[in-house]
TORFIBA-275638 format. One record per atom (N, C-alpha, C, CB): x negated, y, z. Coordinates in pm, whole numbers, padded with zeros to 5 digits, always signed. Last residue first. Glycine has a CB too. Example, Ala and Ser with C-alpha at 12.3 -4.5 7.8 and 13.67 -1.06 7.14 Angstrom:
-01285-00225+00708-01367-00106+00714-01290+00003+00787-01408-00060+00572-01319-00569+00780-01230-00450+00780-01320-00330+00780-01131-00447+00905
This chain:
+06547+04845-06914+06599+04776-06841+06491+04693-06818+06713+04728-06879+06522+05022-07146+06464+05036-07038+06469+04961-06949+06484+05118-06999+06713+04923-07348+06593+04891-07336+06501+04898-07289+06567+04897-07377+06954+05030-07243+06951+04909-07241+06749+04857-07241+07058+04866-07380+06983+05289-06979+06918+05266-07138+06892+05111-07142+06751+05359-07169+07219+05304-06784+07069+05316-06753+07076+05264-06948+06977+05181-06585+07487+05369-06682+07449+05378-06814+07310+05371-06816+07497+05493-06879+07605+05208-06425+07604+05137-06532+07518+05213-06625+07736+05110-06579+07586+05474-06261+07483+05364-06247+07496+05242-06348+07494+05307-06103+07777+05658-06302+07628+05675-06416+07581+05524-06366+07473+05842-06370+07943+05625-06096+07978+05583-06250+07893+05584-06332+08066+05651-06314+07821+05673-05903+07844+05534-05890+07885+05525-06055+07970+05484-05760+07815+05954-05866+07665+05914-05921+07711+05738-05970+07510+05929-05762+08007+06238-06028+08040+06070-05961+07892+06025-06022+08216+05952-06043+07975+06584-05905+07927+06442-05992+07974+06299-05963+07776+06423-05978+08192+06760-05832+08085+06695-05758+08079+06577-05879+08125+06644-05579+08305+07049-06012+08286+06934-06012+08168+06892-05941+08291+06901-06125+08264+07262-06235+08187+07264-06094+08239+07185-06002+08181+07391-06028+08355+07227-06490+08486+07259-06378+08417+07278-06223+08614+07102-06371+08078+07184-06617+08154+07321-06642+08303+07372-06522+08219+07296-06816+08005+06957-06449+07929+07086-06397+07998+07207-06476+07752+07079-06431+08208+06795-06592+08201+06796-06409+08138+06994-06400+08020+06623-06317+08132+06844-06865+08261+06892-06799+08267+06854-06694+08376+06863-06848+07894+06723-06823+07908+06888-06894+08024+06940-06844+07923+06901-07067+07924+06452-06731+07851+06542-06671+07818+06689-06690+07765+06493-06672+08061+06350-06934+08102+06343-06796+08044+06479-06742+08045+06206-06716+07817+06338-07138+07971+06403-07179+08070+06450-06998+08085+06228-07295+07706+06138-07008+07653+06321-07090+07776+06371-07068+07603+06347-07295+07890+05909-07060+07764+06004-06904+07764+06143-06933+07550+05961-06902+07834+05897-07328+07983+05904-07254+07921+05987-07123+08072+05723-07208+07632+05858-07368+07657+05966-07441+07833+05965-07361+07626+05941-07635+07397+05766-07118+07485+05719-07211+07600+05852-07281+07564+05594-07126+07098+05885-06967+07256+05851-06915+07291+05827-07059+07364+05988-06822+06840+05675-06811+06897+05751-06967+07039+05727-06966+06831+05677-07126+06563+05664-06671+06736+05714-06618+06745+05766-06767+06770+05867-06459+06330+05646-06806+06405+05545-06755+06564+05540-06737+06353+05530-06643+06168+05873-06664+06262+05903-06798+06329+05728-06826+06137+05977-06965+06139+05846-06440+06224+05899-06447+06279+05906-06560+06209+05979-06403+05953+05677-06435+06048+05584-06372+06156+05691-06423+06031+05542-06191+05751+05763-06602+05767+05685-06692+05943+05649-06560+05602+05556-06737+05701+05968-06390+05712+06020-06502+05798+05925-06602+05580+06051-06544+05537+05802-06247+05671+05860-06225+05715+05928-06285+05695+05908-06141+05339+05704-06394+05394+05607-06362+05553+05676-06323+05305+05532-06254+05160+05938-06426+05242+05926-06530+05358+05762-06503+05124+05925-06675+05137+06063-06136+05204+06104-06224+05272+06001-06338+05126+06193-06269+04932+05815-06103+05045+05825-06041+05176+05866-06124+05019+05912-05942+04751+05881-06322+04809+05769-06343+04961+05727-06293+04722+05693-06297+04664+06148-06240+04654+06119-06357+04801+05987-06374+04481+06074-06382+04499+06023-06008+04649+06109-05972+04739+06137-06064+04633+06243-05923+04316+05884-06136+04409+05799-06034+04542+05876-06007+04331+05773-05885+04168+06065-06223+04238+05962-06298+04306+05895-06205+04156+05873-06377+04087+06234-06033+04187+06323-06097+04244+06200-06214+04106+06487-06171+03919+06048-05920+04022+06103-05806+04137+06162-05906+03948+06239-05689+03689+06090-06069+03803+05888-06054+03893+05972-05998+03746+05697-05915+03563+06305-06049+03669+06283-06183+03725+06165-06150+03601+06270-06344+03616+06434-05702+03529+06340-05847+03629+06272-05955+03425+06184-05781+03604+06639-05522+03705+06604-05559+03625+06580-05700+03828+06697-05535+03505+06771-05169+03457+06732-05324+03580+06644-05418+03305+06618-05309+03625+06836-04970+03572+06990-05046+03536+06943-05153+03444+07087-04985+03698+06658-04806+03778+06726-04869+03743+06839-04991+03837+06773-04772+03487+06392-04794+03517+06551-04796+03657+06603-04849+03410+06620-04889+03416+06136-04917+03508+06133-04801+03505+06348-04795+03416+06010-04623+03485+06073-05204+03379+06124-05174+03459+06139-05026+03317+06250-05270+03461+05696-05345+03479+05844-05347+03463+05927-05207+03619+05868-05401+03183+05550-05470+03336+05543-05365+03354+05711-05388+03312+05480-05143+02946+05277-05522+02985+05403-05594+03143+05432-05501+03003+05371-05793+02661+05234-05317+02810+05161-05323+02865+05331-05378+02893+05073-05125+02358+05276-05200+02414+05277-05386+02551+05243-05391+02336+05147-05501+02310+05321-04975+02335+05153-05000+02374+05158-05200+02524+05079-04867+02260+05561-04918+02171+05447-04864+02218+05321-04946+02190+05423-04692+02337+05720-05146+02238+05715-05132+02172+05638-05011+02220+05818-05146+02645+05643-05224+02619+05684-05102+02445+05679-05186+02681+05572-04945+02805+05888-05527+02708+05698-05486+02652+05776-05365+02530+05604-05634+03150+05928-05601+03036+05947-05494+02928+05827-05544+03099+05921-05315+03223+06018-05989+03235+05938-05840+03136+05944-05740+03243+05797-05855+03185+06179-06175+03268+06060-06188+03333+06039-06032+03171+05924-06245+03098+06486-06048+03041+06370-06100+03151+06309-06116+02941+06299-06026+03241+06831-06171+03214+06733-06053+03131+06574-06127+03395+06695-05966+03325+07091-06246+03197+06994-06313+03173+06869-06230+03040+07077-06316+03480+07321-06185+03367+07267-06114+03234+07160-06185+03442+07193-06006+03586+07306-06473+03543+07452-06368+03420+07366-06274+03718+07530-06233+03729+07094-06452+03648+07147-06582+03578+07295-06551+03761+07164-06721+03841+07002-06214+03733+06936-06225+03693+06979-06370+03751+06787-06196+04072+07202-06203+03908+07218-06119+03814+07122-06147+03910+07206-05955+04175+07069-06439+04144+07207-06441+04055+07220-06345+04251+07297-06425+04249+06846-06359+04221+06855-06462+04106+06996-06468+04352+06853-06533+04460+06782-06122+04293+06849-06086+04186+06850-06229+04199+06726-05948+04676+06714-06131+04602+06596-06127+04438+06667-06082+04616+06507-06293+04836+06924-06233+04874+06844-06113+04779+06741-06035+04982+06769-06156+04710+06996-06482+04698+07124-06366+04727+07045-06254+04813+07268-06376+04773+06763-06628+04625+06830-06635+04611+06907-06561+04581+06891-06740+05067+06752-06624+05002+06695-06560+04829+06709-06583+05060+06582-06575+05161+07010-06740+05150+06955-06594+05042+06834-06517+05279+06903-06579+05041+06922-07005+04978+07057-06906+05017+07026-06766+05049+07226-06946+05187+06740-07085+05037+06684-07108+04992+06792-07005+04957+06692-07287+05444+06821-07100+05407+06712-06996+05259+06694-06964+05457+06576-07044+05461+07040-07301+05436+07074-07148+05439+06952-07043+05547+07177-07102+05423+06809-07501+05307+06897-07507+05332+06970-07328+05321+07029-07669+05650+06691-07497+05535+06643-07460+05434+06736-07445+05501+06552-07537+05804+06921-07584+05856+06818-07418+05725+06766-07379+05983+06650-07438+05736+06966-07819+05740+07072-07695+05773+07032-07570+05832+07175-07714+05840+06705-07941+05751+06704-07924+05661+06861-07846+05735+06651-08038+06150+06732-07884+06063+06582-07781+05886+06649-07819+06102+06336-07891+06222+06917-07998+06259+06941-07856+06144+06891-07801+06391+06873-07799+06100+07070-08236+06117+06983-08224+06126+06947-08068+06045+06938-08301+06082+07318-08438+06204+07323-08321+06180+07195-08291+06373+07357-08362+05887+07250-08555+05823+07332-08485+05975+07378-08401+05726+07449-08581+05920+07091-08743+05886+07037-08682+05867+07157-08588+05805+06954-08728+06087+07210-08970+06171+07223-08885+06083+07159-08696+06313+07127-08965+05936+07350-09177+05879+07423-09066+05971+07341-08923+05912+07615-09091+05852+07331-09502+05939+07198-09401+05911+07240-09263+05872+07011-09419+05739+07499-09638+05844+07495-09706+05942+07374-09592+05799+07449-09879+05438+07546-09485+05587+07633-09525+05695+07584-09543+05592+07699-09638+05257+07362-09497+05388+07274-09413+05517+07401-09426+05337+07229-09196+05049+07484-09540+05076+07362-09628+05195+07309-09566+04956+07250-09636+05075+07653-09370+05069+07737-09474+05105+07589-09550+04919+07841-09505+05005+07535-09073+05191+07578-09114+05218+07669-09280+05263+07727-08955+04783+07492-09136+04902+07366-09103+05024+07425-09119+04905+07298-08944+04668+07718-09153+04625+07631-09237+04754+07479-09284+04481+07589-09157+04736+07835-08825+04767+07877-08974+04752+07795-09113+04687+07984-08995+04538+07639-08726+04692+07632-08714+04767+07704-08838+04738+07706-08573+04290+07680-08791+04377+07552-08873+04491+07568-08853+04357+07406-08838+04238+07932-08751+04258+07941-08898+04353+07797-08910+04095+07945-08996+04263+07898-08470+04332+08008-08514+04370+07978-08707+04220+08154-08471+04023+07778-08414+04177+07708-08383+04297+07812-08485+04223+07726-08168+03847+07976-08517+03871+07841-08590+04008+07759-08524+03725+07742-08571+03903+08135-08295+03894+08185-08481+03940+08064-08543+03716+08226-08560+03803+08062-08112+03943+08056-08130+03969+08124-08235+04019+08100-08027+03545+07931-08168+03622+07810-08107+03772+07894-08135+03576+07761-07915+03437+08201-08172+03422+08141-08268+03545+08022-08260+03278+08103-08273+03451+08274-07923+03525+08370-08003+03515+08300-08125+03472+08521-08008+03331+08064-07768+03430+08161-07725+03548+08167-07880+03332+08333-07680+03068+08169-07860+03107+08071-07859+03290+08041-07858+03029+08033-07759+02908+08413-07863+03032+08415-07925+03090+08259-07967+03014+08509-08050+02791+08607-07556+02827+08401-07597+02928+08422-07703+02925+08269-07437+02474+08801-07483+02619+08764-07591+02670+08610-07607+02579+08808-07765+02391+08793-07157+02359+08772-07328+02514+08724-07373+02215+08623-07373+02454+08993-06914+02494+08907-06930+02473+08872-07122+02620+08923-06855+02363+09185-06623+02365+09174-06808+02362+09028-06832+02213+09250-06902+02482+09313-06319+02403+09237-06426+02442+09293-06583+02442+09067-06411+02237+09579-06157+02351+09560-06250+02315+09409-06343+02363+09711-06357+02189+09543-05813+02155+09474-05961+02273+09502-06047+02132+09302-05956+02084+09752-05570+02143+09707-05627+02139+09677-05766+02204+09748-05595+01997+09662-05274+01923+09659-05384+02038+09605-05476+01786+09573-05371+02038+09643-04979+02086+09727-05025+02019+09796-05199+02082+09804-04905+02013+09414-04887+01936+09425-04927+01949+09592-04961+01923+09323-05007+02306+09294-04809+02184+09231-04741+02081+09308-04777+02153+09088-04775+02477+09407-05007+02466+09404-04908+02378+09369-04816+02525+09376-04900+02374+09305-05260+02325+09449-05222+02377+09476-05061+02399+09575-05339+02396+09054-05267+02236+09078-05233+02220+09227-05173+02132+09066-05383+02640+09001-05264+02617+08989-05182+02434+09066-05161+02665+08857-05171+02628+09148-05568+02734+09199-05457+02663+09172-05315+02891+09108-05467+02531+08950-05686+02478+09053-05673+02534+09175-05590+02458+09075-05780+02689+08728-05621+02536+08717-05601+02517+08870-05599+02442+08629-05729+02886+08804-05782+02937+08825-05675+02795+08775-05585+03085+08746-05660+02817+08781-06065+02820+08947-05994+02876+08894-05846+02955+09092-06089+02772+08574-06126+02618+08653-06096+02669+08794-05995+02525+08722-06284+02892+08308-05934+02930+08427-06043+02816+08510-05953+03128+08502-06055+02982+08088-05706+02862+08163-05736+02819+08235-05871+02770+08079-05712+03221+08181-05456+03164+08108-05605+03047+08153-05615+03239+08140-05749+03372+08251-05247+03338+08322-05306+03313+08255-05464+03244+08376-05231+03364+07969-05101+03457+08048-05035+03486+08177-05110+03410+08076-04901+03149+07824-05129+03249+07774-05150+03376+07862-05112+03237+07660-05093+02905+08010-05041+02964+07932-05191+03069+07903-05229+02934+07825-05217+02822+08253-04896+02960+08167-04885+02974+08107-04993+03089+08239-04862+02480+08290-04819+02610+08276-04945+02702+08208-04873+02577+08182-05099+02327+08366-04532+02298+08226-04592+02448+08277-04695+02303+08050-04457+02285+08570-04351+02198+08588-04518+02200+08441-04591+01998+08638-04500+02513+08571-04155+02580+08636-04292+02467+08616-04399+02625+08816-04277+02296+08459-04011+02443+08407-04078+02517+08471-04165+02538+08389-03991+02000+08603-04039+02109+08564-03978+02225+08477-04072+02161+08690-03922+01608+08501-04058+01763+08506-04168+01881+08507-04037+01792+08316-04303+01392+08709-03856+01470+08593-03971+01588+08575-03980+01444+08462-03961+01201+09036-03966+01270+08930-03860+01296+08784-03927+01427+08992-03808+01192+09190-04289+01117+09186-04109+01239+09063-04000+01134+09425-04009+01272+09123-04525+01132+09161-04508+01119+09140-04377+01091+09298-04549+01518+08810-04444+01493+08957-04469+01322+08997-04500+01551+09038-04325+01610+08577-04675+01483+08592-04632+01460+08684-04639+01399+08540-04670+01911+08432-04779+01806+08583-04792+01736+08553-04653+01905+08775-04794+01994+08130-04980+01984+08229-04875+01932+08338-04909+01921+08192-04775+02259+07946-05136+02167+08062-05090+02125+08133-05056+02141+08096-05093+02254+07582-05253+02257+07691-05118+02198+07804-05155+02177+07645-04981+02408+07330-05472+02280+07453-05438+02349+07534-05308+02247+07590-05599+02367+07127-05175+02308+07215-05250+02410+07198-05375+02148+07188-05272+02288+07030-04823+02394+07023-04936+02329+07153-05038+02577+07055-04868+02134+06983-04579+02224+06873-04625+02287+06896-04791+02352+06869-04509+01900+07162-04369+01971+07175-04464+02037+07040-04572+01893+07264-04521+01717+07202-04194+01846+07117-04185+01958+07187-04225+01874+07068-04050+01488+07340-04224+01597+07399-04250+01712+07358-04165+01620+07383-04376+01352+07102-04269+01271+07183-04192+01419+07298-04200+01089+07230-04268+01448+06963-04464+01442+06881-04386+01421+07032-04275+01327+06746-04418+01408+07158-04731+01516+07114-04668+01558+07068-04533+01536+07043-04723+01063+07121-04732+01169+07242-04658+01301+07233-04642+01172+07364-04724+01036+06849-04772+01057+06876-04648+01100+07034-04591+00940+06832-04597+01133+06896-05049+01208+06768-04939+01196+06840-04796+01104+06588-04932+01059+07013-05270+01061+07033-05142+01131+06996-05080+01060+07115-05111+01114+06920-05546+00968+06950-05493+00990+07008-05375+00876+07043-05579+01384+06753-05486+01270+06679-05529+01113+06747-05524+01304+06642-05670+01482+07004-05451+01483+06918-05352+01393+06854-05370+01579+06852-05332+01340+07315-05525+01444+07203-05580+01404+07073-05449+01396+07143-05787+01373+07624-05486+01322+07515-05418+01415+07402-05432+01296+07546-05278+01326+07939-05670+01404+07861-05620+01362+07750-05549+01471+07833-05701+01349+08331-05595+01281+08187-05586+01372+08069-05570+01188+08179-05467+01331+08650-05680+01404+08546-05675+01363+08403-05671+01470+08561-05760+01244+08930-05455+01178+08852-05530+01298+08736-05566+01042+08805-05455+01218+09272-05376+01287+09137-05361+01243+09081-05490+01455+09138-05340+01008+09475-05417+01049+09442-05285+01190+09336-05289+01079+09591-05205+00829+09543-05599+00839+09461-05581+00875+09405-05413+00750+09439-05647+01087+09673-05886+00989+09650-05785+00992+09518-05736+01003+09737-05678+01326+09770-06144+01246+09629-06056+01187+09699-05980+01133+09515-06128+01475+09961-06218+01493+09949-06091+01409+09891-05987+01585+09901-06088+01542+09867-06496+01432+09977-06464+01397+10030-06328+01466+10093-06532+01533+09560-06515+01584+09652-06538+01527+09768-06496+01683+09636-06509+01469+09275-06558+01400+09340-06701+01467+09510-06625+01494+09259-06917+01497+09137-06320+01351+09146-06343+01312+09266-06515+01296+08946-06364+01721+09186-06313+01632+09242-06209+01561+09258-06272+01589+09189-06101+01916+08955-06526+01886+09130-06498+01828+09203-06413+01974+09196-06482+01719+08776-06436+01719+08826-06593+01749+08985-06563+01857+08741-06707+01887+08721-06199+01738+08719-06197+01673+08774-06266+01689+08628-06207+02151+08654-06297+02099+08756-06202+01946+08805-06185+02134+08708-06082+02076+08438-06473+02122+08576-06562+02101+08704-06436+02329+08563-06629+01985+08258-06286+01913+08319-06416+01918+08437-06467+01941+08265-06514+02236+08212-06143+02097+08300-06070+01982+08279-06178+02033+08225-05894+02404+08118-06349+02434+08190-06293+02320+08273-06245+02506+08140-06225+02261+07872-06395+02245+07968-06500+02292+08079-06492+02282+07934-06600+02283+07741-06118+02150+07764-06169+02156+07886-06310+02089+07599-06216+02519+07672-06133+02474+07778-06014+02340+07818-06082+02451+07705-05836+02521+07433-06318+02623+07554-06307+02565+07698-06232+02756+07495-06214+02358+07279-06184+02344+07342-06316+02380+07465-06304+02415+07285-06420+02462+07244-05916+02360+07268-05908+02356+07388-06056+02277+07128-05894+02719+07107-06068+02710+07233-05966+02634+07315-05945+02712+07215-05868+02618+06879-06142+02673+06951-06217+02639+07102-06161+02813+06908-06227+02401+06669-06013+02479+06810-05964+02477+06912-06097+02386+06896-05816+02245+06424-06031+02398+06401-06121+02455+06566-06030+02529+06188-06067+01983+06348-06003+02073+06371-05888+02246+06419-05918+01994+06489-05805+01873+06278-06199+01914+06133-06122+02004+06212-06013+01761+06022-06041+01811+06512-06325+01914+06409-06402+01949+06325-06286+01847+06312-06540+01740+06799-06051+01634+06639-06155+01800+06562-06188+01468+06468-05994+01786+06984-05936+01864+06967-06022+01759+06878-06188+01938+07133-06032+01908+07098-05682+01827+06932-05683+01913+06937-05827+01873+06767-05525+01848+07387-05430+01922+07318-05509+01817+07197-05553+01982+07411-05624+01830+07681-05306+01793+07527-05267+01904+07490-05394+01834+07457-05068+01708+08024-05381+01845+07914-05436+01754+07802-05384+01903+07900-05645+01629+08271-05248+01567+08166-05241+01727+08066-05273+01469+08155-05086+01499+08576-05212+01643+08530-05266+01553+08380-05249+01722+08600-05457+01307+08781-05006+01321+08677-05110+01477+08604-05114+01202+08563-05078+01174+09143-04903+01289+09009-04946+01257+08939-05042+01428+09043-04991+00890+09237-04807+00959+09184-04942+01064+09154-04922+00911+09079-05008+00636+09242-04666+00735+09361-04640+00837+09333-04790+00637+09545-04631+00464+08992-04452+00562+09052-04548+00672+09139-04569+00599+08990-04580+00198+08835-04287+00296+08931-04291+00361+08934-04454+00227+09075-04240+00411+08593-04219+00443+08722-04179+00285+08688-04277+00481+08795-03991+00581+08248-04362+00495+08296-04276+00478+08444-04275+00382+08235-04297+00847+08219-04563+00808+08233-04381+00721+08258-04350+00810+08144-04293+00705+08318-04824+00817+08349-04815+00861+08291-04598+00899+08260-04972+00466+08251-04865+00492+08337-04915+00645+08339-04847+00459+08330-05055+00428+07973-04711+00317+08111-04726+00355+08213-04785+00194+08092-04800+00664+07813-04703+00636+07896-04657+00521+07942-04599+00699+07897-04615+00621+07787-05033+00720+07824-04955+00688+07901-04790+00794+07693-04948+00398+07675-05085+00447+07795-05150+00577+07874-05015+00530+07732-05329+00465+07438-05003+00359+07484-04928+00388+07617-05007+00203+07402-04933+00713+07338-05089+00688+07338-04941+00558+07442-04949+00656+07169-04867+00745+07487-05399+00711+07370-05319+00671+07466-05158+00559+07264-05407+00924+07692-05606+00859+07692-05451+00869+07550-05444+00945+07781-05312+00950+07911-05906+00970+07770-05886+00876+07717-05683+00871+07684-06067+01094+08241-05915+00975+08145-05891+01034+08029-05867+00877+08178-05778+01239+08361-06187+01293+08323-06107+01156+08205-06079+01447+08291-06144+01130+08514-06414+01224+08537-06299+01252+08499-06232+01297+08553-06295+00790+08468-06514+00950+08385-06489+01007+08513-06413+00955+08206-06370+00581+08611-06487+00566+08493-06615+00732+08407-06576+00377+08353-06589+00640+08790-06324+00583+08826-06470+00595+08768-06521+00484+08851-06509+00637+08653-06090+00728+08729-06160+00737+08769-06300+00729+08822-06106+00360+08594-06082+00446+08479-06099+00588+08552-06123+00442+08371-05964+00211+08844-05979+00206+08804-06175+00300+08659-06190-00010+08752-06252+00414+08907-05766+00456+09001-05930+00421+08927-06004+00387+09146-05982+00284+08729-05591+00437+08724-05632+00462+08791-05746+00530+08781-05533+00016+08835-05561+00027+08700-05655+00200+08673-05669-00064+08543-05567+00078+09030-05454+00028+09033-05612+00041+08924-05713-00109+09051-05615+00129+08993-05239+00247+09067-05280+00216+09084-05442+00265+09220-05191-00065+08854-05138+00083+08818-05144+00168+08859-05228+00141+08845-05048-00246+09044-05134-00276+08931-05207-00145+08853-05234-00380+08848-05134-00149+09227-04947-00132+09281-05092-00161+09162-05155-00226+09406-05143-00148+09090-04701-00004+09146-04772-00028+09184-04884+00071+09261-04712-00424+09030-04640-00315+08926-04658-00213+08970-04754-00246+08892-04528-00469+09299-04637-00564+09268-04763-00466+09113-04770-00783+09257-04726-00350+09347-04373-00339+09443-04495-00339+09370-04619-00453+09545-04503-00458+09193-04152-00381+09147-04234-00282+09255-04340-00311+09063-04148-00759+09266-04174-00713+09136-04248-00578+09133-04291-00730+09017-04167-00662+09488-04040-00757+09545-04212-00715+09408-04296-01000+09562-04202-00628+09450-03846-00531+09529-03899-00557+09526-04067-00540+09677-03829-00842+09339-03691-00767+09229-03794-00618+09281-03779-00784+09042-03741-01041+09577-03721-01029+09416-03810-00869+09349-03878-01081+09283-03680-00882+09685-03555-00900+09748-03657-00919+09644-03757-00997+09840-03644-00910+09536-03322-00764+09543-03351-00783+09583-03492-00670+09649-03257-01185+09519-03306-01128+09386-03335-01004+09409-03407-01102+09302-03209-01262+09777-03245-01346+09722-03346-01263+09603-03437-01479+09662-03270-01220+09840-02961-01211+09935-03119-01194+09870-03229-01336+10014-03161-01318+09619-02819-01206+09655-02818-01115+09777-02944-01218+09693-02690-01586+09660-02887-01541+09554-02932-01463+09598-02939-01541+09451-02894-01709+09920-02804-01686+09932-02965-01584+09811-03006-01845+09913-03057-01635+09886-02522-01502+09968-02573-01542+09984-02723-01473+10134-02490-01865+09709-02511-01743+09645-02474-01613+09714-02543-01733+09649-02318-02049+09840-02558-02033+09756-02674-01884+09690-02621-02175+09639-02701-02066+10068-02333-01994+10097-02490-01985+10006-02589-02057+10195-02566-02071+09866-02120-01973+09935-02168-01961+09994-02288-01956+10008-02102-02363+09792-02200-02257+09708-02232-02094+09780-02202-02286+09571-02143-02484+10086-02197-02523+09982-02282-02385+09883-02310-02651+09902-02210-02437+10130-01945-02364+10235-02020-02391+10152-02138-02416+10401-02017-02595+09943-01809-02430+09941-01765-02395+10019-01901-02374+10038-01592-02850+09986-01915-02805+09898-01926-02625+09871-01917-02884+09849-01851-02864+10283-01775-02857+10252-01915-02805+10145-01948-02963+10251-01972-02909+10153-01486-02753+10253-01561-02777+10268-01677-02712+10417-01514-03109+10030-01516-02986+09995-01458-02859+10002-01504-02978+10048-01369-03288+10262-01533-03285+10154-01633-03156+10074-01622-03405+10061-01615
């Protein structure tokens, strides 16, 4: 009776040991497909998932999961004034757009985003400071240093997103990009008025040798390329910093941010030295000096120009 009893709880002991691993092999099976289902029909209805903290990480940190996730951080509520954000944002649309429609999809990378305002504390839980950011969230282990984007070092253009993804992922996205004949319209129509102006102005064309007003026109470009005209219509930057503890509007201590007050102030420099130089107005005698110095190659006399400054510049 003894030994029945022994052979009794040994075999319930080696059914437990059978029994448990198989369980909770089975649980976390039936975890991964509920995961992996409820990610397609939220795929289905967007390209690109919207993640709060708790979305976040149940689907995308906690195991199990055999997926990659793309995951853009960014804060792109009106009060947080990130141009950038925008910018980046219609970029990983059109990437997202072309995954999700191309004949390639599955469902082994997913695109998600996590705006600051609905996930504060995954930022916080990251220590993470600046946006938009983006990472990769491999299927097995966690993120190294090469799965966080070089933003600032690359840009964030769909195809260079999709460049980086196929590296990390080896999933590759062709994008597609919707027709913009915005573009093409804006230089049709520059196109017709200029023509339009020189068709009613045929017969008097001399304005178009006009020294002073081809003088101004390449003053207006220097100084729009000198001043940061041009990265701040690319980048999109705000006006100006506001600290977020104290609200005091200043500019931005980084080197890496550069706010439209910065490109009016350099704006201003320029045109102040601009205004000292054209000031120097040599006198038609001067002129004259100075054709036949530099035709006999002649050292200039500077002490004799210093009388001809422009009376009304004075």
């Amino acid at each position: 009776m003894a030994v029945r009893c022994r052979s009794a709880v040994l075999v319930a002991l080696l059914t437990l040991l059978y029994v448990q691993p198989g369980a909770a092999q089975k649980k976390k099976e039936n975890m991964l497909v509920e995961k992996v289902e409820q990610m397609m029909e939220w795929s289905s209805r967007r390209s690109v998932i919207r993640m709060n903290g708790d979305k976040f990480r149940r689907f995308v940190k906690a195991p199990p999961r055999n997926y990659s996730v793309i995951v853009m951080f960014t804060a792109l509520q009106p009060q947080r004034q990130c141009s950038v954000c925008r910018q980046a944002n219609e970029e990983y649309q059109v990437l997202a757009n072309s995954w999700r429609y191309s004949s390639a999809f599955s469902n082994k990378l997913f695109f998600t985003v996590v705006d600051y305002d609905e996930g504060a504390d995954v930022f916080q839980q990251l220590n993470m400071n600046s946006a938009p950011t983006f990472m990769h969230f491999p299927a097995k282990g966690k993120p190294k240093r090469a799965d966080t984007f070089d933003l600032q070092r690359i840009g964030f253009a769909s195809e260079q997103l999709a460049k980086w993804i196929a590296d990390r992922t080896d999933v590759q996205i062709r994008v597609f990009r919707p027709p913009n004949y915005s573009g093409t319209i804006a230089l049709a129509l520059l196109v017709s008025l200029v023509g339009g102006l020189l068709y009613l102005r045929r017969n008097n064309l001399e304005f178009i040798y006009n020294k002073t007003g081809w003088a101004m026109a390449a003053l207006c470009v220097v100084f729009a390329m000198t001043s940061g005209q041009m990265w701040n219509h690319i980048r999109g930057p705000p006006y100006a910093h506001k600290n977020p503890q104290n609200g005091q509007v200043a500019v931005h201590q980084s080197q890496l941010f550069s706010e439209s007050v910065e490109e009016k102030e350099v704006q201003r420099v320029n045109l102040e030295e601009a205004a000292k130089l054209a000031s120097w107005c040599p006198s038609g005698d001067a002129v004259t000096q100075i054709k036949r110095s530099v035709g006999r190659s002649e050292v200039l006399d500077v002490e004799a120009l210093e009388g001809n400054i422009c009376p009304e510049l004075q």
